[in-house]
MARBA-264239 format. One line per 10 residues: number of its first residue (from 1); for each residue x, y, z of N, C-alpha, C, O. Coordinates in steps of 0.02 Angstrom, whole numbers, plus 50000, padded with zeros to 5 digits. Layout:
MARBA-264239
NUM	X/Y/Z/X/Y/Z/X/Y/Z/X/Y/Z | ...
***
This chain:
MARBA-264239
1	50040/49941/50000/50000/50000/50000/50042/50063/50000/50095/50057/50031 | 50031/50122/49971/50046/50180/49970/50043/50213/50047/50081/50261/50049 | 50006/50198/50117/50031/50218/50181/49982/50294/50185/49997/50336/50228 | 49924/50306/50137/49904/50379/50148/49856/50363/50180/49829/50308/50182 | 49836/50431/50220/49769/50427/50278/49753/50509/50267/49779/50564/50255 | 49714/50488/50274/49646/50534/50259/49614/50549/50318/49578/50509/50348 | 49628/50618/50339/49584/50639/50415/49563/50701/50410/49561/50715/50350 | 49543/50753/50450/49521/50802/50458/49517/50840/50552/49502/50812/50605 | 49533/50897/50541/49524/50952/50589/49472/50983/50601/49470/51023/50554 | 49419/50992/50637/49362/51013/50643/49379/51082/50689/49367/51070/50749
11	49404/51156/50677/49413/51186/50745/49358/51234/50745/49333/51268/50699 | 49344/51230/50807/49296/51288/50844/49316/51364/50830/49352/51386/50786 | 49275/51401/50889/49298/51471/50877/49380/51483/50889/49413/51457/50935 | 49400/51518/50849/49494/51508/50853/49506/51569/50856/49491/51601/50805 | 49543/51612/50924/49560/51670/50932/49615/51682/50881/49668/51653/50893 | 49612/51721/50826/49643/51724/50758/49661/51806/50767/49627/51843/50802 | 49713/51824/50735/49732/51917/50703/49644/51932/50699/49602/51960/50734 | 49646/51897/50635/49575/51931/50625/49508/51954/50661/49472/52003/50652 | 49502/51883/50719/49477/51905/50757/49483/51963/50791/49435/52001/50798 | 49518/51968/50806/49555/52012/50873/49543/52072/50826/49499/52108/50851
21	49562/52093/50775/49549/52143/50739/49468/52165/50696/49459/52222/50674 | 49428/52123/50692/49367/52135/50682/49298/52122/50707/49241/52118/50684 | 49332/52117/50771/49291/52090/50838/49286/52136/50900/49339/52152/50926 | 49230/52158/50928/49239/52186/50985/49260/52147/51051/49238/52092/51065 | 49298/52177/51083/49311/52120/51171/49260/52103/51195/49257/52045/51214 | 49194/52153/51204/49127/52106/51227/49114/52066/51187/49111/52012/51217 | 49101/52056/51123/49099/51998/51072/49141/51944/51073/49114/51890/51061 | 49193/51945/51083/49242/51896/51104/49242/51892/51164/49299/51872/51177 | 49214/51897/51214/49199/51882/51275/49118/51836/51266/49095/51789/51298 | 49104/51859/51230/49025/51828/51230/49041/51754/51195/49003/51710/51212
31	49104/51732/51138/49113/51692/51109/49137/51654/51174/49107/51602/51190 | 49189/51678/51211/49227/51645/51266/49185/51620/51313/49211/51573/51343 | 49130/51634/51331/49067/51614/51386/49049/51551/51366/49036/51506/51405 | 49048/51545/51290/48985/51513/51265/49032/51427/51264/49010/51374/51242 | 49105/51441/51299/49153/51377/51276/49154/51349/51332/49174/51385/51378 | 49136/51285/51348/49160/51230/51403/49223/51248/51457/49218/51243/51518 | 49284/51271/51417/49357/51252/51438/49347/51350/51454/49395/51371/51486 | 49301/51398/51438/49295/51446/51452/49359/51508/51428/49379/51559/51456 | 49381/51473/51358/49435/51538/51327/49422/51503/51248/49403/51445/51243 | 49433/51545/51194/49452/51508/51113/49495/51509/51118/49541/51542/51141
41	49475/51444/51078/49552/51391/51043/49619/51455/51003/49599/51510/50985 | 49666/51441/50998/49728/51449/50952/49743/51410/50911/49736/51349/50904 | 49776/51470/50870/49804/51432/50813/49848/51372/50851/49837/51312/50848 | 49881/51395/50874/49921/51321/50894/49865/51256/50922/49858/51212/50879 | 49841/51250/50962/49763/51225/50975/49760/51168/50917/49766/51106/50919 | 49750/51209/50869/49729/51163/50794/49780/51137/50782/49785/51076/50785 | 49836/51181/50761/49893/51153/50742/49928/51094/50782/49951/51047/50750 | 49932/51097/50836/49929/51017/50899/49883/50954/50850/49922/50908/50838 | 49825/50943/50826/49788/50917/50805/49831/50887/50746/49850/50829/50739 | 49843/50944/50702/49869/50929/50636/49932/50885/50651/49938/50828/50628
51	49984/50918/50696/50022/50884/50715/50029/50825/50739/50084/50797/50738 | 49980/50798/50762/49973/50741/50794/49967/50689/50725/50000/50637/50719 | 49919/50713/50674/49898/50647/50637/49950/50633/50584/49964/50580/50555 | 49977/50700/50578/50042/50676/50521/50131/50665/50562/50188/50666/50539 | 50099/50652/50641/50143/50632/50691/50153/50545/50670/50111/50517/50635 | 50225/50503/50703/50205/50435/50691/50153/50417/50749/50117/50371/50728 | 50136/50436/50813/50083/50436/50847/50009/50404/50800/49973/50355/50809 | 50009/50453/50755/49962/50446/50723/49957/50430/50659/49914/50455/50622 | 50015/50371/50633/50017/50330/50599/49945/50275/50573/49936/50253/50516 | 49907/50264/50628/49856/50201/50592/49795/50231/50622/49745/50197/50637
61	49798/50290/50630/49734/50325/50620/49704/50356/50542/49747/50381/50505 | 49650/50354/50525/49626/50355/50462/49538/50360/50460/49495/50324/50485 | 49531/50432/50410/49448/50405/50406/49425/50436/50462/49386/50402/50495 | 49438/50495/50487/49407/50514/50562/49432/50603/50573/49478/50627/50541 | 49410/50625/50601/49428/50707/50626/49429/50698/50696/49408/50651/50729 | 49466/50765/50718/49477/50778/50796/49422/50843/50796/49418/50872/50742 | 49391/50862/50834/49363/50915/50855/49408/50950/50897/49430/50927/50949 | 49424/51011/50871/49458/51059/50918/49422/51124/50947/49441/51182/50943 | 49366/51100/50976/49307/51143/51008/49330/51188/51072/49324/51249/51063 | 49355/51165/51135/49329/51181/51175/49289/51132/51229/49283/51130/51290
71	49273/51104/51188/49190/51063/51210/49125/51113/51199/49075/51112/51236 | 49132/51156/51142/49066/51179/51106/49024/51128/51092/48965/51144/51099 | 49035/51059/51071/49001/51022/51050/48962/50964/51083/48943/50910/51063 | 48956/51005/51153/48937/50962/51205/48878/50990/51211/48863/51049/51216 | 48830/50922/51211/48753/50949/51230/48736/51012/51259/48765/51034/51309 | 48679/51046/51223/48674/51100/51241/48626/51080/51320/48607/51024/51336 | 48616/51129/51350/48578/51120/51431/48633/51111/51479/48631/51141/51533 | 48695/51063/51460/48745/51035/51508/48775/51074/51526/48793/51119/51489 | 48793/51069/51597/48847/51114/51628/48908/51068/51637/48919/51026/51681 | 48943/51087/51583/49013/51063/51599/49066/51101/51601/49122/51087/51579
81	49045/51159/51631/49105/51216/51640/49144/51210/51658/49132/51186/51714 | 49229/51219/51647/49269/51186/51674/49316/51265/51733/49339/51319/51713 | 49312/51243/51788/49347/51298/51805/49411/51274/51867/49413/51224/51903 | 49450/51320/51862/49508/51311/51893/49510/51256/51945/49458/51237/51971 | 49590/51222/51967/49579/51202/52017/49529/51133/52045/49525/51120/52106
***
């Protein structure tokens, strides 16, 4: 076999330049509320992800994405706020 795998990155809200530049701080505060782990993701965040699957770690993984949420994608109603400590 040729050894290729096929995956994907799914990332959440990602505190980006752009953001930061066409975003108000209450708006990006309102994004930051709305996240489990209670801050957005970074570029690095994602990039960890990416890293991982074209890592040998992640050699015989295939056919699948990581979510790099937060835990945005956790039932809505749930309190799974994560706070310090």
């Amino acid at each position: 076999g040729y050894n290729i795998t096929v995956n994907g990155v799914e990332p959440g809200n990602i505190l980006t330049e752009g953001v930061k530049l066409h975003r108000s701080p209450a708006f990006i505060k309102q994004m930051e509320d709305a996240v489990p782990l209670g801050r957005l993701g970074t570029p690095a965040d994602v990039a960890g992800a990416v890293f991982y699957f074209a890592s040998d770690d992640g050699a015989y993984i295939t056919g699948t994405s990581i979510v790099v949420d937060g835990g945005q994608l956790l039932p809505e109603g749930a309190d799974f706020k994560m706070t310090p400590g």
